[in-house]
N, CA and C atoms as a LAMMPS dump frame, in Angstrom:
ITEM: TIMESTEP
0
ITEM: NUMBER OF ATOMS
468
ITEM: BOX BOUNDS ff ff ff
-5.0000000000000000e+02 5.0000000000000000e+02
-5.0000000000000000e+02 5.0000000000000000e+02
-5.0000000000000000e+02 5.0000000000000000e+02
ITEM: ATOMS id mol type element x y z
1 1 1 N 413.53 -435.204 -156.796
2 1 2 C 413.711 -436.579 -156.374
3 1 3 C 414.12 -437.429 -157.584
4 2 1 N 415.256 -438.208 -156.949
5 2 2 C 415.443 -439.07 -158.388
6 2 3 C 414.582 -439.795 -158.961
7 3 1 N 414.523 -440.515 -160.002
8 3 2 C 413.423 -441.923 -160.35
9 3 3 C 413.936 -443.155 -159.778
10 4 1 N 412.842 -443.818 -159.499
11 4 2 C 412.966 -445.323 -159.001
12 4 3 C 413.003 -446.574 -159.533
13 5 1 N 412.266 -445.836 -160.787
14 5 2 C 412.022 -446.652 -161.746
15 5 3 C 412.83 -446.27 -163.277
16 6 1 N 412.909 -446.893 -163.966
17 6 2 C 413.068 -446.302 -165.709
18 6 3 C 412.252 -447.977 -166.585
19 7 1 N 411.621 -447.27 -167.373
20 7 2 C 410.664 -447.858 -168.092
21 7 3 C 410.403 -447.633 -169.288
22 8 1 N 410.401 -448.678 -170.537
23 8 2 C 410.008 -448.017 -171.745
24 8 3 C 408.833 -449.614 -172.415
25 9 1 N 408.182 -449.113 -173.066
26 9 2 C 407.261 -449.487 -174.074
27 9 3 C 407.842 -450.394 -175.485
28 10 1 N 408.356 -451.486 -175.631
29 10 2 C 408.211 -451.264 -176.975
30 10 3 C 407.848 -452.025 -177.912
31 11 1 N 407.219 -451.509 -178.667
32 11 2 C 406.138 -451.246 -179.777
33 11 3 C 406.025 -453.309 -180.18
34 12 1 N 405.021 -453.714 -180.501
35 12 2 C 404.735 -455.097 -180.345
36 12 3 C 405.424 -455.883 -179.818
37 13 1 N 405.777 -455.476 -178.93
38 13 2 C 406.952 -456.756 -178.195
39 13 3 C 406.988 -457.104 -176.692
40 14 1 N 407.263 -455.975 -175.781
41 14 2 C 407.331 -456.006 -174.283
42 14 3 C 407.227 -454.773 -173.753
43 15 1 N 406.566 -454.31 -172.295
44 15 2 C 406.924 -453.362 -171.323
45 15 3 C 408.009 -453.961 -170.907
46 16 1 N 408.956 -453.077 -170.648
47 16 2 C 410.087 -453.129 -169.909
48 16 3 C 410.633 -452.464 -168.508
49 17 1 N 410.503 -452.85 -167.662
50 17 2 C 410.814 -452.123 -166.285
51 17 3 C 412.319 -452.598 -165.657
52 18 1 N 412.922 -451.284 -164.976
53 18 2 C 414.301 -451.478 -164.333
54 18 3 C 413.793 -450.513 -163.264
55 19 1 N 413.884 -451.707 -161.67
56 19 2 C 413.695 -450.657 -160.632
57 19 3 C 415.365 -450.367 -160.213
58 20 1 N 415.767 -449.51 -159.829
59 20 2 C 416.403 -448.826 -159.227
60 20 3 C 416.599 -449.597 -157.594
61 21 1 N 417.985 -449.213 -156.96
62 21 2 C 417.696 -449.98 -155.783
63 21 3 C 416.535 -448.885 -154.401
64 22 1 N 416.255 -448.38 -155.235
65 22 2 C 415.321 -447.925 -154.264
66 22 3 C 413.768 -448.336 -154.346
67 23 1 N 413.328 -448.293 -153.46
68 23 2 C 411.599 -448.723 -153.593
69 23 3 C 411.079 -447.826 -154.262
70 24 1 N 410.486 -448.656 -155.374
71 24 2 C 409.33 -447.723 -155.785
72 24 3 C 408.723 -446.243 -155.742
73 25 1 N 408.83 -445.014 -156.119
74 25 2 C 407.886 -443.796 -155.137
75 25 3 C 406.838 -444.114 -156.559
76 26 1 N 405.245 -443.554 -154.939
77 26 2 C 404.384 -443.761 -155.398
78 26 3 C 403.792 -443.239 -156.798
79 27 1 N 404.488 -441.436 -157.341
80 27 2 C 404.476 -440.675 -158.094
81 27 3 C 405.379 -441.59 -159.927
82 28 1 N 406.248 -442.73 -159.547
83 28 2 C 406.954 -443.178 -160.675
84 28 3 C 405.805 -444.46 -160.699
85 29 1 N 405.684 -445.054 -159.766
86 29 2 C 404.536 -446.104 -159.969
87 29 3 C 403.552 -445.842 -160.786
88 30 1 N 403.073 -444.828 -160.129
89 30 2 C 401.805 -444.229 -160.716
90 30 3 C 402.145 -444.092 -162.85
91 31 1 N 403.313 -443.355 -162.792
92 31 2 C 403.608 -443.267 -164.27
93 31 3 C 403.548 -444.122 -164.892
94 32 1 N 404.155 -445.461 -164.506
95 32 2 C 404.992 -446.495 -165.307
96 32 3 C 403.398 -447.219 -165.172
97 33 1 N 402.488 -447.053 -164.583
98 33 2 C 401.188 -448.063 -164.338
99 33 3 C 400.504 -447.276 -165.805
100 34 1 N 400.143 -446.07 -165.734
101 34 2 C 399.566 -445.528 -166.558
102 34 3 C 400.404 -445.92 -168.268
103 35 1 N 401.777 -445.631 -168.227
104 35 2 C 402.37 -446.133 -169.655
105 35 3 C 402.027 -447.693 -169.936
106 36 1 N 401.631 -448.512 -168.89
107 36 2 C 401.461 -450.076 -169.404
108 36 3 C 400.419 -449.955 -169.874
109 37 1 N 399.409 -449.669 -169.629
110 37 2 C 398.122 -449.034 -169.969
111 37 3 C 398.059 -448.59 -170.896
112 38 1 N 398.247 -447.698 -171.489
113 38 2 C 398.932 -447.146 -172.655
114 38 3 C 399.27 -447.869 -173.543
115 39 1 N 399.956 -448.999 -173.38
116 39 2 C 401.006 -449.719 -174.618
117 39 3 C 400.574 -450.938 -174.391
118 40 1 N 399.703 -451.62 -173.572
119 40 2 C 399.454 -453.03 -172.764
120 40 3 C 398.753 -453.563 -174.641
121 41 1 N 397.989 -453.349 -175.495
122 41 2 C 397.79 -453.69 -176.517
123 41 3 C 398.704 -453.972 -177.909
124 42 1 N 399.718 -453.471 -177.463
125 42 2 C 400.543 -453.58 -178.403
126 42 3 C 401.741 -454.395 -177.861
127 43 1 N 401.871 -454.942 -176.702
128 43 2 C 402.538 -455.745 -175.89
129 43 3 C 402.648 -457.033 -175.587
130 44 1 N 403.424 -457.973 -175.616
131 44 2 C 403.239 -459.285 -175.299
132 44 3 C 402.888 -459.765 -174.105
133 45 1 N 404.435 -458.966 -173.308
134 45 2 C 403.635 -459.021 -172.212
135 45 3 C 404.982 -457.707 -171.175
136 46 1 N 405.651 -458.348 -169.523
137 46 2 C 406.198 -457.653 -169.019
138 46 3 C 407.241 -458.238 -168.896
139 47 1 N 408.669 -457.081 -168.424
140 47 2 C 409.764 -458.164 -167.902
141 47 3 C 410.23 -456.808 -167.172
142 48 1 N 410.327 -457.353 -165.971
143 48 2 C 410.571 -456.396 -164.34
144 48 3 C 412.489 -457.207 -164.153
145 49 1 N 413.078 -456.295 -164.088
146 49 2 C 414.564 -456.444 -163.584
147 49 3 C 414.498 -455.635 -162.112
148 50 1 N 414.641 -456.54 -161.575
149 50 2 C 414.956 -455.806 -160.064
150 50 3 C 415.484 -456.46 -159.202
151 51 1 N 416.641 -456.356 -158.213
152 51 2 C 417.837 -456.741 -157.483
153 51 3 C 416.862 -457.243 -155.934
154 52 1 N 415.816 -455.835 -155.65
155 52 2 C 415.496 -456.165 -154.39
156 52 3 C 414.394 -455.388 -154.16
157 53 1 N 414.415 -454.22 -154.853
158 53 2 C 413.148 -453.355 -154.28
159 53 3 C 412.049 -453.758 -155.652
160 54 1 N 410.57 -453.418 -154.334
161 54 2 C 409.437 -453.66 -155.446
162 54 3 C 408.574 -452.803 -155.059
163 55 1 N 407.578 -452.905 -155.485
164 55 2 C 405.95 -452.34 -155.285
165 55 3 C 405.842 -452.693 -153.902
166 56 1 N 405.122 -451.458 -153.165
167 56 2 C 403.842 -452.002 -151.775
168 56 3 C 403.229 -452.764 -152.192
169 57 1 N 402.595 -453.064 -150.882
170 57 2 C 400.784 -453.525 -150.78
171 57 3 C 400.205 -452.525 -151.802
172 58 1 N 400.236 -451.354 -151.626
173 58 2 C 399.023 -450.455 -152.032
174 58 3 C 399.221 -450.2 -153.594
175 59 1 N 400.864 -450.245 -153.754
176 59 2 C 401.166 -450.276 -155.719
177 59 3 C 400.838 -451.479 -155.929
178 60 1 N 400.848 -452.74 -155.737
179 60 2 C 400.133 -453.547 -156.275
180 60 3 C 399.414 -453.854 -156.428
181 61 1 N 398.133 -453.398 -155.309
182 61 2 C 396.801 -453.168 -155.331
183 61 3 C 396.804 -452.662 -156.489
184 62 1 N 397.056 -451.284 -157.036
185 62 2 C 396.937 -450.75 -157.707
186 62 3 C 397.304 -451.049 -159.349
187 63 1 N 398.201 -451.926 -159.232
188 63 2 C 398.644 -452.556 -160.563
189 63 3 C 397.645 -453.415 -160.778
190 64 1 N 397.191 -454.316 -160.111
191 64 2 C 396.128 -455.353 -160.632
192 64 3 C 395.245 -454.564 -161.049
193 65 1 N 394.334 -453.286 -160.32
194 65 2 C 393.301 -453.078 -161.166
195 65 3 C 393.458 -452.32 -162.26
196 66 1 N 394.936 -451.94 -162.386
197 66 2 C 395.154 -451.499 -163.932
198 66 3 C 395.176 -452.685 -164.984
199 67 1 N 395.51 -453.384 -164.53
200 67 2 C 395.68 -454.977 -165.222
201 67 3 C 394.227 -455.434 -165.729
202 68 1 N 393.705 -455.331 -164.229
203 68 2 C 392.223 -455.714 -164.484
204 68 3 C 391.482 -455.127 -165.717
205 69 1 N 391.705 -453.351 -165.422
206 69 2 C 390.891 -452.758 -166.519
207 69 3 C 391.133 -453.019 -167.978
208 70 1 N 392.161 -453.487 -168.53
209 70 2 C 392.258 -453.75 -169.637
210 70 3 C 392.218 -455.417 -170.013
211 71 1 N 391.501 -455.858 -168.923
212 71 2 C 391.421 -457.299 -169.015
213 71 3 C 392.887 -458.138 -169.537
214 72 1 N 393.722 -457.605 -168.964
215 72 2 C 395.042 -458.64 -169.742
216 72 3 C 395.396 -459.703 -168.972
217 73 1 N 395.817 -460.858 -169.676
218 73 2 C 396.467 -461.711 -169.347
219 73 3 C 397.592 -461.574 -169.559
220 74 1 N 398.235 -460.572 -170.234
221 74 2 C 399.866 -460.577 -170.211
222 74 3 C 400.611 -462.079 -169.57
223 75 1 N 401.658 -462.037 -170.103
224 75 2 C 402.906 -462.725 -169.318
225 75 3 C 403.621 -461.467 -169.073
226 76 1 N 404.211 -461.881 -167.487
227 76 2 C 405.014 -461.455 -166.739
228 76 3 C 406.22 -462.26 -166.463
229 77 1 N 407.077 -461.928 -166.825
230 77 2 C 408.735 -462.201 -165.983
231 77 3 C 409.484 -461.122 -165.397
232 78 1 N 409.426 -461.941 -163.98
233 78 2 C 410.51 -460.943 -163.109
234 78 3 C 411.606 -461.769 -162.839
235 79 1 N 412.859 -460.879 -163.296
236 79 2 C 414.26 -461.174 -162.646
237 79 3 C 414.866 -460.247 -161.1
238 80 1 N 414.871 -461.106 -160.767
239 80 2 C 415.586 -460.402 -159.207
240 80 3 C 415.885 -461.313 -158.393
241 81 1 N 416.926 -460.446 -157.863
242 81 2 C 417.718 -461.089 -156.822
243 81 3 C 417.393 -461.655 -155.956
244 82 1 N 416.105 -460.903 -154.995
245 82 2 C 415.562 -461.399 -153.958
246 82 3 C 415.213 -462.878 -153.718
247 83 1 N 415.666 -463.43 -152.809
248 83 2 C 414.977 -465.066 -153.005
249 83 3 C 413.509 -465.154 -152.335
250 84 1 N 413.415 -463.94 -151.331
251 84 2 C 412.141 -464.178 -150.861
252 84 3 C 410.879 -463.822 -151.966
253 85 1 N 411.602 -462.664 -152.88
254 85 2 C 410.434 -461.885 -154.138
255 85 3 C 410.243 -463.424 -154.977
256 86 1 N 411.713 -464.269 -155.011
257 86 2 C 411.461 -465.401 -156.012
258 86 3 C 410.158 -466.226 -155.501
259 87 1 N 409.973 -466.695 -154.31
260 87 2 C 409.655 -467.297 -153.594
261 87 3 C 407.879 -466.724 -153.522
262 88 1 N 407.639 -465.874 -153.079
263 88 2 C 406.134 -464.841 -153.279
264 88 3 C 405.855 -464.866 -154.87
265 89 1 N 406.787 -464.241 -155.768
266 89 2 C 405.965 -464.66 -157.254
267 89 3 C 405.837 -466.171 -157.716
268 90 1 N 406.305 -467.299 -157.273
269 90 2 C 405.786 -468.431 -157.19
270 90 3 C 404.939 -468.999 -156.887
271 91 1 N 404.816 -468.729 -155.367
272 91 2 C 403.711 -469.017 -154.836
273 91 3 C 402.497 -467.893 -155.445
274 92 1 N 402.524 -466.702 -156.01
275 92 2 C 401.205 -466.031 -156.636
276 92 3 C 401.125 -467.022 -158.024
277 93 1 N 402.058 -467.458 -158.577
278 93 2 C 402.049 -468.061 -159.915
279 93 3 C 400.835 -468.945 -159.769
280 94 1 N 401.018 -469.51 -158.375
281 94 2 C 400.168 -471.151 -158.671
282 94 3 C 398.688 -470.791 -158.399
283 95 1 N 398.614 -469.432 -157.601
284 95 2 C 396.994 -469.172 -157.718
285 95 3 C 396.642 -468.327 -158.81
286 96 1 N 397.456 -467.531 -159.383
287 96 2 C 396.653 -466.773 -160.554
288 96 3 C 397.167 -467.251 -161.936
289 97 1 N 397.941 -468.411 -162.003
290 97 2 C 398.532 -468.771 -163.221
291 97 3 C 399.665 -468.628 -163.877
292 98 1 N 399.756 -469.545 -164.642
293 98 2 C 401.495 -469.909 -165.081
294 98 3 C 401.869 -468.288 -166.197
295 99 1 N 401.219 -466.706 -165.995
296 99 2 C 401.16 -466.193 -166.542
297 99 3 C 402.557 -465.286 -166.134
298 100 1 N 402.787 -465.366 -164.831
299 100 2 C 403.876 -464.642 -164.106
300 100 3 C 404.301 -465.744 -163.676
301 101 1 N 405.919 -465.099 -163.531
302 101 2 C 407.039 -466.074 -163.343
303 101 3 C 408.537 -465.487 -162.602
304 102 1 N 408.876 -465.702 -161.794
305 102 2 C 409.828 -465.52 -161.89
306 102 3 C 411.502 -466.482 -162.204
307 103 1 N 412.524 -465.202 -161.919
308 103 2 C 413.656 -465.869 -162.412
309 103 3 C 414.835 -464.827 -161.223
310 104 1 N 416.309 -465.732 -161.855
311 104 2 C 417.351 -464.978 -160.981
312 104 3 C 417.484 -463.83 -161.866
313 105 1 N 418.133 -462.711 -161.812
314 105 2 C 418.974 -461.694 -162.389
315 105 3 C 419.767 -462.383 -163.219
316 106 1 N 420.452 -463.164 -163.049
317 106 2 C 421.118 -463.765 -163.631
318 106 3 C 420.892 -464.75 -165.295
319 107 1 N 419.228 -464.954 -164.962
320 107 2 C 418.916 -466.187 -165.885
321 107 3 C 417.741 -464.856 -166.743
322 108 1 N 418.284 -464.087 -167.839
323 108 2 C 417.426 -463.38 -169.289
324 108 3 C 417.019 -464.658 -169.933
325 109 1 N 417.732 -465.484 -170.269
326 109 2 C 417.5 -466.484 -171.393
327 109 3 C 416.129 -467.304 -170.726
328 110 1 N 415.746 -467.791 -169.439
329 110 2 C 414.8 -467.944 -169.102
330 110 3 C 413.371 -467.359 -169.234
331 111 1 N 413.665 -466.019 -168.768
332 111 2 C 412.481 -465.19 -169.102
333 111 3 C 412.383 -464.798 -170.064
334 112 1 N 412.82 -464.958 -170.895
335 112 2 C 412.709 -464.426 -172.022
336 112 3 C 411.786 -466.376 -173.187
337 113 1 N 412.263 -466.851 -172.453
338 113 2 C 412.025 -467.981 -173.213
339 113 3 C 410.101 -467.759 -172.365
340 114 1 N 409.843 -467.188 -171.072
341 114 2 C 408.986 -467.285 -170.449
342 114 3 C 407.708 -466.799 -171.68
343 115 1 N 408.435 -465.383 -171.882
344 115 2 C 407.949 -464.148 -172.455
345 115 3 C 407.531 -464.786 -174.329
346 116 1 N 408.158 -466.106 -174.604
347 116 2 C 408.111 -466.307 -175.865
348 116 3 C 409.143 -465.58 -176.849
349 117 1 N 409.661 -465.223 -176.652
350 117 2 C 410.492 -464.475 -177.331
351 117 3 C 411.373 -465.034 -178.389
352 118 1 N 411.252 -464.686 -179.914
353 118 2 C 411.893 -465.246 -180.869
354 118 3 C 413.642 -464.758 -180.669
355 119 1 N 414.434 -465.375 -181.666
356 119 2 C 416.047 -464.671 -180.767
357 119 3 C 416.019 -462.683 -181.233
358 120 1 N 415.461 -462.629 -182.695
359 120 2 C 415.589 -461.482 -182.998
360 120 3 C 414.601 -460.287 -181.682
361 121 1 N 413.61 -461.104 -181.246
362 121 2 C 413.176 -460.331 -180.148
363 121 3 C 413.775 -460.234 -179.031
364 122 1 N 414.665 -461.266 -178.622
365 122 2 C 415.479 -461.443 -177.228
366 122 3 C 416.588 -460.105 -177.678
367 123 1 N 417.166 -460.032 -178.642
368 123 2 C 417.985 -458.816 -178.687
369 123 3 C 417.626 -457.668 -178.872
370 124 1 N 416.087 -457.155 -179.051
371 124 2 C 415.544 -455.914 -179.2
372 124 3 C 415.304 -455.974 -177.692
373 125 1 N 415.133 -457.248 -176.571
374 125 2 C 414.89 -456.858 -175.602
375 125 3 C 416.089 -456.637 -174.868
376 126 1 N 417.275 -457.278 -175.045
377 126 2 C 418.779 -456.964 -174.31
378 126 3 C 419.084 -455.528 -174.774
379 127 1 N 419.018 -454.917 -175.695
380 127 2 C 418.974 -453.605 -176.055
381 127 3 C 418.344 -453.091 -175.618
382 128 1 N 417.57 -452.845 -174.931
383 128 2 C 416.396 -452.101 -174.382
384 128 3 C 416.265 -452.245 -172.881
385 129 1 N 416.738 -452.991 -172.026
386 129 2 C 416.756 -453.891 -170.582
387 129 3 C 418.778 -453.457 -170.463
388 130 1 N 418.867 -453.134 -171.355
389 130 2 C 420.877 -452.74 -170.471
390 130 3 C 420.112 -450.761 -171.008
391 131 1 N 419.967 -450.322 -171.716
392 131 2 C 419.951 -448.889 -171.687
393 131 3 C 419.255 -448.26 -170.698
394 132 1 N 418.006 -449.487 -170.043
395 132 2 C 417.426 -448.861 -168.758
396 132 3 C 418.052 -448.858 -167.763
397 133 1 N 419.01 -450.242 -167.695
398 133 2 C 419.19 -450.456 -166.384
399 133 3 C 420.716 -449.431 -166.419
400 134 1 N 421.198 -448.652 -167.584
401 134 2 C 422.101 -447.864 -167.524
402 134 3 C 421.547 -446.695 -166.996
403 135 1 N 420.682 -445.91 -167.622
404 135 2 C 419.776 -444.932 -166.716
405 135 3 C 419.61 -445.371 -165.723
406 136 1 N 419 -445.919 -164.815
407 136 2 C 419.178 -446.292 -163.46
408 136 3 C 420.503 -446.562 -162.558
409 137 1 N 421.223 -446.761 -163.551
410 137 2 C 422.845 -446.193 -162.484
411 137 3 C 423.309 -448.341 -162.046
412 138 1 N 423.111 -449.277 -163.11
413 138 2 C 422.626 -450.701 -162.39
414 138 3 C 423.326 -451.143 -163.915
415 139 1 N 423.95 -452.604 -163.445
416 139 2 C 424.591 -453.773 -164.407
417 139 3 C 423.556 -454.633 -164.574
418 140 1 N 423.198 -455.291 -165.64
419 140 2 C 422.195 -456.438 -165.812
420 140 3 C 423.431 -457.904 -165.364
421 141 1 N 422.884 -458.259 -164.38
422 141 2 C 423.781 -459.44 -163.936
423 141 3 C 423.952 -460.566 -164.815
424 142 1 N 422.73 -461.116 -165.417
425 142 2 C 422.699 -461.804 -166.382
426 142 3 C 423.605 -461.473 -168.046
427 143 1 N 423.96 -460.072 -167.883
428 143 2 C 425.249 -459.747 -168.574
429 143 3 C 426.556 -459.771 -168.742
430 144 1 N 426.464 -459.846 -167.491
431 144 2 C 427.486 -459.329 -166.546
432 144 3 C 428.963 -459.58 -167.337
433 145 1 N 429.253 -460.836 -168.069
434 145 2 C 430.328 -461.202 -168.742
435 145 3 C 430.586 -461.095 -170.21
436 146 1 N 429.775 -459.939 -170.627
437 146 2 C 429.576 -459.856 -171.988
438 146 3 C 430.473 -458.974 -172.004
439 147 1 N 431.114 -457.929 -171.324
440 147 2 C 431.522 -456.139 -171.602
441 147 3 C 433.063 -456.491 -171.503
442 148 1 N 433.322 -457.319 -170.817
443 148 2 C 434.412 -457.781 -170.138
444 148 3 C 435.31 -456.866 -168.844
445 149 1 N 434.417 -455.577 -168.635
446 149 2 C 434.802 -454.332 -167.723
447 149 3 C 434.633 -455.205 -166.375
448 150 1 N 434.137 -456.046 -166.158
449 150 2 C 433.662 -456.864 -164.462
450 150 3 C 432.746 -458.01 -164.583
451 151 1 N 433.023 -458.863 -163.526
452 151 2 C 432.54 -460.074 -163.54
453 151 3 C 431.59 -460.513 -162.361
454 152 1 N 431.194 -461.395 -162.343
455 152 2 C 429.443 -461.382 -162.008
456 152 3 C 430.055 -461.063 -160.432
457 153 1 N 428.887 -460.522 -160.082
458 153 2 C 428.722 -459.838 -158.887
459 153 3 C 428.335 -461.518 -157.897
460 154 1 N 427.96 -462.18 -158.063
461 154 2 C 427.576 -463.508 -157.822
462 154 3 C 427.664 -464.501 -158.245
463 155 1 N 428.037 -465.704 -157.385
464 155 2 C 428.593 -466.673 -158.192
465 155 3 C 426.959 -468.077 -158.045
466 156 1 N 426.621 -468.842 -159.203
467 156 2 C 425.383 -469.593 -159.323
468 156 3 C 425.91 -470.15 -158.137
């Protein structure tokens, strides 16, 4: 089975996640929960790129009490397409805190400003957020006009 996910760690700065347009399987969840875990101390915080697919009910169940166990407050930024995902991490924002956030695909410079990110960190994270979302077979939209190979898939 392919992956759904591609995910990397890196080292004092951010988890990085690129879902795939497929949902989640429970077996890559499970991985990418255990690597935050793993690296959640040496991390600022998260930044989720995803077009449309996310976690269940039951992976997110499951993410909070990984969250839980290491007591983090992380910041979270998610970019994605979805307006309804925009719309649900907002409305979770205002009950569990201005800690998660979301944004369009389109807007890195946002989340990243979310995430705190100095500029030399914003480019260890654009380096790291296009090589995933290349493994995953996916354009970072918010790129989209840098390569000059194609132009945004969407117009603001």
């Amino acid at each position: 089975m392919a992956k759904t996910m591609h995910w990397q760690a890196v080292p004092g700065l951010l988890h990085i996640v690129v879902h795939t347009e497929e949902s989640p399987s429970d077996e890559d969840w499970d991985k990418y929960l255990a690597d935050v875990v793993e690296h959640a101390a040496g991390c600022k915080g998260v930044l989720v790129y995803t077009r449309r697919a996310g976690p269940s009910a039951q992976q997110r169940a499951r993410s909070n009490a990984a969250f839980e166990s290491f007591g983090s407050d992380s910041l979270v930024a998610i970019m994605t397409g979805s307006r309804l995902t925009l719309g649900i991490v907002t409305a979770v924002s205002w009950v569990v805190g201005g800690n998660i956030k979301a944004f369009s695909t389109h807007d890195f410079e946002g989340a990243a400003a979310h995430l705190g990110l100095d500029p030399t960190e914003r480019i260890r994270a654009r380096i790291v957020l296009k090589q995933l979302a290349r493994s995953a077979g996916l354009d970072i939209d918010a790129f989209a006009d840098e390569s000059g190979r194609f132009r945004r898939r969407y117009e603001q």
